[in-house]
C-alpha positions in Angstrom: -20.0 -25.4 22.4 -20.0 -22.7 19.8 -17.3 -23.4 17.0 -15.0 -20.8 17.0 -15.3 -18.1 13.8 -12.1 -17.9 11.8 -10.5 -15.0 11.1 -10.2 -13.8 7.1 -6.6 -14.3 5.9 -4.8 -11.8 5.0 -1.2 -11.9 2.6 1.3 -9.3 1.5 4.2 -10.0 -0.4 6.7 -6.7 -0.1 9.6 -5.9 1.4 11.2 -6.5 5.3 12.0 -2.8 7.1 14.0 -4.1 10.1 12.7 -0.8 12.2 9.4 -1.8 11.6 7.6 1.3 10.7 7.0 -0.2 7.3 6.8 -2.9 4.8 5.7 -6.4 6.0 6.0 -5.7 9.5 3.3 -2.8 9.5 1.3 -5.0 6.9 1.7 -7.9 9.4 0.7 -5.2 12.6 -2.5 -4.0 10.5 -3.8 -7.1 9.7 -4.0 -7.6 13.3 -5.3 -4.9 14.5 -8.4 -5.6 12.2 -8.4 -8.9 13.1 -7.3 -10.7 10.2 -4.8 -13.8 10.4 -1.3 -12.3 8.8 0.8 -14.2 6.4 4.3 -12.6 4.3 6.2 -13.6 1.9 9.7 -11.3 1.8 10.4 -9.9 -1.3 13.3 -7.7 -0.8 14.9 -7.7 2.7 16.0 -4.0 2.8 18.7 -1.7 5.5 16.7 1.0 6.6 15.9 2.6 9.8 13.7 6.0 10.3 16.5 8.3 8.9 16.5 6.6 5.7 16.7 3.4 3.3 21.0 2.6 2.6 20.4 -0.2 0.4 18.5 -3.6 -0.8 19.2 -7.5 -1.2 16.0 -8.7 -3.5 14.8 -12.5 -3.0 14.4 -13.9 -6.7 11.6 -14.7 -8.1 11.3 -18.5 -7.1 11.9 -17.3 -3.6 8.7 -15.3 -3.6 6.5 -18.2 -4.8 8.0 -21.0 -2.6 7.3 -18.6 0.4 3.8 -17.8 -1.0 2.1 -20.6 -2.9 2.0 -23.3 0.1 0.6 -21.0 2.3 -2.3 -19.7 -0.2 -2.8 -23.7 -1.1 -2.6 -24.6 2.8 -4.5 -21.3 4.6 -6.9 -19.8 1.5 -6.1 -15.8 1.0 -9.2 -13.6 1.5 -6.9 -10.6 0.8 -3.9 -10.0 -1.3 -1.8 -7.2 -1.1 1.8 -5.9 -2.8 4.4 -3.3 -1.7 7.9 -3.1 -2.9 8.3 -5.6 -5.6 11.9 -5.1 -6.5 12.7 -6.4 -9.3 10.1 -6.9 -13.0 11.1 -11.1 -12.2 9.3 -11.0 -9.1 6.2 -8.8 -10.1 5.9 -11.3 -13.2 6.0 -14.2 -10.6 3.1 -12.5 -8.2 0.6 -11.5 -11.3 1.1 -15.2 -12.3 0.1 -16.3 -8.9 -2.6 -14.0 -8.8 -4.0 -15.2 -11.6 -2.9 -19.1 -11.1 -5.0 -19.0 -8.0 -7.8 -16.5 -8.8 -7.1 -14.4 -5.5 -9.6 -12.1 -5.0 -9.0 -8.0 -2.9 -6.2 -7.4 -4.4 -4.5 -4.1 -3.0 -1.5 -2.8 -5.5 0.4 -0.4 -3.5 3.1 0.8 -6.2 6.0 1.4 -4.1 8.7 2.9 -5.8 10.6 5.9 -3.4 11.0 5.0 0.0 10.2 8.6 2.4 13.3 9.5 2.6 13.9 9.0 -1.4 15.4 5.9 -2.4 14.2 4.7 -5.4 13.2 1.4 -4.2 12.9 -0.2 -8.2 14.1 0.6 -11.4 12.3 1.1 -15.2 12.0 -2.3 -15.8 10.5 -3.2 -12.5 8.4 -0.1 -12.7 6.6 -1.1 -16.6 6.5 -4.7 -15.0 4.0 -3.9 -12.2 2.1 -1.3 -15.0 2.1 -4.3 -17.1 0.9 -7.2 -14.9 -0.3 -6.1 -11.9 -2.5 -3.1 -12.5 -4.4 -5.2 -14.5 -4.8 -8.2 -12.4 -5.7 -5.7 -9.3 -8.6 -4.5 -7.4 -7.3 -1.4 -6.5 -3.7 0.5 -6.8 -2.6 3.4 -4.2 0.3 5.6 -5.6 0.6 8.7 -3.7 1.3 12.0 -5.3 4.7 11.0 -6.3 3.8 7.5 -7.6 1.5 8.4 -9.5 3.7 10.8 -11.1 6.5 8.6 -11.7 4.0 5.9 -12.7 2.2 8.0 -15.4 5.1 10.8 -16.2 2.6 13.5 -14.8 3.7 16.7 -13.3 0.5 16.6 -10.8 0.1 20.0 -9.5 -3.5 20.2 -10.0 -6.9 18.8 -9.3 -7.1 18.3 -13.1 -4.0 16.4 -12.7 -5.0 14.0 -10.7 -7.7 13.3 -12.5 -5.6 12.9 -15.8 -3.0 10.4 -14.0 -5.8 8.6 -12.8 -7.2 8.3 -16.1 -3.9 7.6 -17.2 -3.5 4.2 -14.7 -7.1 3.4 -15.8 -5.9 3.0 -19.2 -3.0 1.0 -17.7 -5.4 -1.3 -16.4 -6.3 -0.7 -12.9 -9.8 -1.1 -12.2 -9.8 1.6 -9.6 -7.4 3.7 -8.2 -6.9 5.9 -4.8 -4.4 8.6 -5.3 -3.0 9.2 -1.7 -3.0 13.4 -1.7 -1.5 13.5 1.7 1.2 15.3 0.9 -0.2 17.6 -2.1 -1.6 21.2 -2.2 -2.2 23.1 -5.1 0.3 25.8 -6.5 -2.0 28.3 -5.4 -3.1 26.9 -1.8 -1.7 27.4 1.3 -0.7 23.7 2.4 -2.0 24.8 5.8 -5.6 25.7 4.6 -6.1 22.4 3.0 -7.3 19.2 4.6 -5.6 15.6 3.6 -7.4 14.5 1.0 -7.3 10.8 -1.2 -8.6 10.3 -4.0 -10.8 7.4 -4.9 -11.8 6.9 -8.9 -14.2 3.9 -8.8 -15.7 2.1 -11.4 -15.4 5.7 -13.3 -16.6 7.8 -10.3 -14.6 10.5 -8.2 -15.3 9.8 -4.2 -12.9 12.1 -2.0 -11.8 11.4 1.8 -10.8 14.1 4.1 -9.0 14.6 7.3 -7.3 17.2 9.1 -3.8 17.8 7.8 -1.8 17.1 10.5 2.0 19.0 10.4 4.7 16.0 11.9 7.6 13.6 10.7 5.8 10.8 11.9 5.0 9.4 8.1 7.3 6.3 8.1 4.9 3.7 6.7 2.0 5.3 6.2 1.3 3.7 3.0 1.6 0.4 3.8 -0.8 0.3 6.3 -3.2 2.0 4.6 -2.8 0.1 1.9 -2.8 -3.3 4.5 -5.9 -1.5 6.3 -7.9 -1.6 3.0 -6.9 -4.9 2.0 -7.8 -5.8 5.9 -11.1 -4.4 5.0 -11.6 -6.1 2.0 -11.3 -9.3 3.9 -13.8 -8.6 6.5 -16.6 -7.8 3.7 -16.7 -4.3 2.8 -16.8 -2.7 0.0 -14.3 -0.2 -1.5 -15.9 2.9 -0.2 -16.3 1.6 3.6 -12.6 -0.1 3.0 -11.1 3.1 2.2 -12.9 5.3 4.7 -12.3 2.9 7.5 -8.9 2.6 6.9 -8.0 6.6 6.5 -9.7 6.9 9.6 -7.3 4.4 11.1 -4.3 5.8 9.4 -5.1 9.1 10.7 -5.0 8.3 14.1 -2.4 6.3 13.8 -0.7 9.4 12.9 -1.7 11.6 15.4 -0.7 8.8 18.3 2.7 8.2 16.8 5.3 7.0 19.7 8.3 9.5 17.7 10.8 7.1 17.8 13.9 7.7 16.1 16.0 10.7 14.4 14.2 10.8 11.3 10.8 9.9 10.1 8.8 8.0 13.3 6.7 4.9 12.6 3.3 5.6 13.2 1.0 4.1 16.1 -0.4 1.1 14.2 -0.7 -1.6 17.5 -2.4 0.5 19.9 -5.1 1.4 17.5 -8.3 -0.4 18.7 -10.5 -1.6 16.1 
């Protein structure tokens, strides 16, 4: 009899969304759908539903590493990967553990503003993650608005982007993936313009395309790409395939969304085959 292959083990430390479009429940749905064994530790257990984010209880710190640590000791992590991290305590605590136990893929998704615009951590918080976890990263994905708030660039530009990625590079992050989703330059039509991310790895520009497609179904969308690529990472590819595979995935994830509630719908992560 053939010994079963395990699966690559996945782990995201962020936040709970009880309506599941986001945080550890879509990190937990993606890492599934690539086959990858899931594991969570809760950070911040927050009230939100698809209309919008009304408020936040955060773990503390010690919380956060007696969820993590005896699973990492117990399982092995093949993957690591961070969302909302709500308080500069906490993101202290995950760098340490990141460090204590030499994890390797280590996806940074900076989440600061929920969709609907709820700042989801303050300063402190926010020159915490700069601090310790850019450095201690594989890869950090700020979309547009991150990366502004992260870098204090007004990025309405190509040129832009490129000087807040710079920016984060100086920060420490190894690599970067600006998420442009959502951006079009001051002198484009939004509607002529595909969705494009940008990669800077290891000092080179790669872009990714996609159609633009015009919906409210965006609730979570960077979590599970940021889980896809971390997913990725786990099953052996490199940066480039990890990011293109999980655009892909994100994109029709989109474009199958079920439209469920009154404000921002999750998007189809579960009934994507991989």
């Amino acid at each position: 009899m053939n010994e079963r292959r395990k699966p690559p083990v996945c782990m995201t430390i962020a936040g709970l969304d009880p309506s599941g479009g986001a945080g550890i429940i879509a990190d937990i749905k993606t890492f599934f759908s690539f086959g990858c064994f899931p594991t969570a530790a809760i950070a911040s257990i927050t009230f939100q539903n698809t209309v919008g984010v009304f408020g936040a209880e955060s773990q503390t710190a010690a919380s956060v590493r007696s969820q993590a640590v005896p699973v990492i000791e117990d399982l092995g992590i093949d993957s690591f990967k961070t969302g909302m991290l709500p308080t500069r305590e906490i993101i202290l605590e995950t760098a340490e553990i990141v460090r204590e136990f030499e994890l390797k893929n280590v996806v940074v998704d900076p989440v600061v503003r929920s969709t609907s615009g709820f700042d989801l951590i303050d300063r402190a918080a926010l020159h915490g993650l700069i601090e310790h976890l850019f450095p201690v990263s594989d890869i950090v994905t700020p979309n547009i608005q991150e990366a502004e708030r992260i870098t204090g660039i007004a990025i309405e530009t190509i040129e832009d982007i490129h000087a807040a990625a710079e920016l984060m590079k100086n920060f420490g992050a190894k690599n970067i993936l600006i998420k442009g989703g959502h951006f079009s330059p001051s002198n484009c039509d939004r509607s002529d313009r595909p969705a494009v991310d940008f990669l800077f790895l290891d000092g080179m520009l790669h872009t990714f395309e996609s159609p633009f497609i015009e919906t409210t179904a965006t609730h979570g969308t960077g979590c599970t790409l940021a889980a896809a690529i971390a997913a990725n990472l786990a099953l052996g590819k490199d940066l480039i395939e990890a990011v293109r595979i999980s655009k892909k995935f994100v994109h029709r994830a989109i474009e199958t969304a079920p439209m469920l509630g009154k404000g921002n719908s999750p998007i189809n992560i579960e009934a994507i085959s991989r």
